[in-house]
C-alpha positions in Angstrom: 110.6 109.7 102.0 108.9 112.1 99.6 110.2 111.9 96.3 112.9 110.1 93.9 114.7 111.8 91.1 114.8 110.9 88.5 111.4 108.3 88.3 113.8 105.7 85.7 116.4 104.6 84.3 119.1 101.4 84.4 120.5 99.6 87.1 123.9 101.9 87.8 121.7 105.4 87.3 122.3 107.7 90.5 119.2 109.0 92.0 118.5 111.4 94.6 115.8 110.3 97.7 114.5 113.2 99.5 112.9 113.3 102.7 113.2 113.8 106.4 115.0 111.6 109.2 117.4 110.1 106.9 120.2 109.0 109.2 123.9 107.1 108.6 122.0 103.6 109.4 120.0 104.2 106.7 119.5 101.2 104.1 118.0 101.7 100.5 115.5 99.4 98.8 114.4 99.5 95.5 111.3 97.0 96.2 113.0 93.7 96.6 116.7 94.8 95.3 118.8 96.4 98.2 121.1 99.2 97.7 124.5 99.0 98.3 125.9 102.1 97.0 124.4 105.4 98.8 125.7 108.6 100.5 123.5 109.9 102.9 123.5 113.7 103.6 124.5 115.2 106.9 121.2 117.5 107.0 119.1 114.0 107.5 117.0 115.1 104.1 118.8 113.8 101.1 120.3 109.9 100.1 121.9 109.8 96.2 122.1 106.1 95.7 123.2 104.1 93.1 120.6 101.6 91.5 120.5 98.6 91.8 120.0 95.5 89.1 115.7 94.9 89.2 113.1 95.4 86.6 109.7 96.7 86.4 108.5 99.8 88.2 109.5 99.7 92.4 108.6 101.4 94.9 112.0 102.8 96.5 111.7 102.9 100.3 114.5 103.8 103.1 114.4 101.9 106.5 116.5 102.8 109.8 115.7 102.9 113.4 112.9 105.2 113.0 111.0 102.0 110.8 110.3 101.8 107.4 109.0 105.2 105.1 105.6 103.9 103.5 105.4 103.8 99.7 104.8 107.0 98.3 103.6 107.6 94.5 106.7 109.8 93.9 108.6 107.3 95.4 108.4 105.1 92.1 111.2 103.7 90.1 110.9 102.3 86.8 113.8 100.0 85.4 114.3 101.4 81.5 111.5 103.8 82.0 109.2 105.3 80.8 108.5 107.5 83.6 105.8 106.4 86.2 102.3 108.4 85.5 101.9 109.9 89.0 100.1 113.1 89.7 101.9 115.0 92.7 100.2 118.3 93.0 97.4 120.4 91.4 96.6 124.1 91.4 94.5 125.6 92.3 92.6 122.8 94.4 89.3 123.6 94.7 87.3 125.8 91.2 84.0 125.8 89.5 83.1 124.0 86.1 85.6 125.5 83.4 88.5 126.0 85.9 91.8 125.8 84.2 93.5 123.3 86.6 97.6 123.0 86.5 98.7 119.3 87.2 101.9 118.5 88.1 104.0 114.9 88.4 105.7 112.3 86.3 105.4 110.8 82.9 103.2 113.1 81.5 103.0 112.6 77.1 101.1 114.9 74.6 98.1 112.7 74.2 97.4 112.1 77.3 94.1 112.1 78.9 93.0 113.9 82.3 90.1 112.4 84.5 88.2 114.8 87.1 86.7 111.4 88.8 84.9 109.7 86.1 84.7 112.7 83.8 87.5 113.4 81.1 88.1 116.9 80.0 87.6 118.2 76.9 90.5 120.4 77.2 94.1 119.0 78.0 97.4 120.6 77.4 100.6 118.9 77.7 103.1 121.1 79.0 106.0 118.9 79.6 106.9 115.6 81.8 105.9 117.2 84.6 103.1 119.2 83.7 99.6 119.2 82.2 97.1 121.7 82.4 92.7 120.8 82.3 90.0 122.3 82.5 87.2 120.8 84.9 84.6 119.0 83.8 80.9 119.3 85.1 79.8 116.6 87.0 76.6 114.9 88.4 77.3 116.5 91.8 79.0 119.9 91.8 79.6 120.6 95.5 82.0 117.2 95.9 85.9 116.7 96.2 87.0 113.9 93.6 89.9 112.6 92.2 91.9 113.9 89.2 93.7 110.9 87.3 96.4 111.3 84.0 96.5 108.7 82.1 99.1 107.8 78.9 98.9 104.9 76.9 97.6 101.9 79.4 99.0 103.6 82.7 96.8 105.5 85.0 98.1 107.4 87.8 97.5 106.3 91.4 95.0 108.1 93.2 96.3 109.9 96.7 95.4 113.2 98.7 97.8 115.0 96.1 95.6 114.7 93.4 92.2 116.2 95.2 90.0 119.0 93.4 87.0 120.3 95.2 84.0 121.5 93.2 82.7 124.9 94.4 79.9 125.0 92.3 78.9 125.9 88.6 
């Protein structure tokens, strides 16, 4: 599984699961809460299933012969939203000090703030839900690859290989 659309809403929502090796025996969880209703598509790459009653914010996971998919951060579901802050991509992925860095993901919000490790920049624009831009801040050590975190209101977005910037130098 690689991604859920969209990241929340209420049980009885449709959502769409995409991914690869998705097969008829294919079951549905949303964390603890199965799902019953699903229609898997012949191609092996797309489930739409309905939610199911749960609260909170669930990782979504499909199982069939092949195993279990592992929890991805665009795999997140979050009963009544808002969105889950998860950064899925950035471009480019490696810059200098001062490059203008394009993040994208989910539950982005004008105000939020943008981490390049343990540095914030000075310079965020909110673009929409799915997009910020940022411009990279110095750090200590300017030849290192490092994390780039969102973060609105009290959530923080998980760190994964998605969100890597490598500093090329000043």
């Amino acid at each position: 599984m690689t991604d859920v659309t969209p990241t929340f809403g209420a049980p009885g929502a449709t959502v769409t699961i995409n991914g690869t090796g998705f097969s008829s025996d294919s079951m549905v969880d949303f964390g603890h809460f199965a799902c019953t209703k699903r229609d898997i598509d012949p191609s092996g790459i797309r489930i739409t299933a309905q939610v199911p009653n749960g609260t909170g914010v669930v990782h979504v996971r499909v199982t069939n012969t092949l195993g279990t998919s592992p929890a991805v951060a665009m795999g997140q579901f979050a009963y009544g939203g808002p969105a889950p802050v998860v950064v899925s991509a950035v471009s480019p992925t490696s810059g200098k000090v001062g490059t203008p860095v394009t993040i994208s993901g989910s539950g982005f919000a004008d105000g939020a703030t943008v981490h390049f490790k343990d540095r914030a920049s000075d310079s965020v624009k909110f673009v929409s839900t799915g997009q910020i831009t940022a411009t990279a801040p110095g750090q200590l050590d300017d030849h290192q690859t490092v994390d780039i975190t969102v973060t609105v209101g009290k959530a923080t977005s998980p760190t994964s290989p998605a969100d890597e910037f490598t500093y090329t130098g000043r």
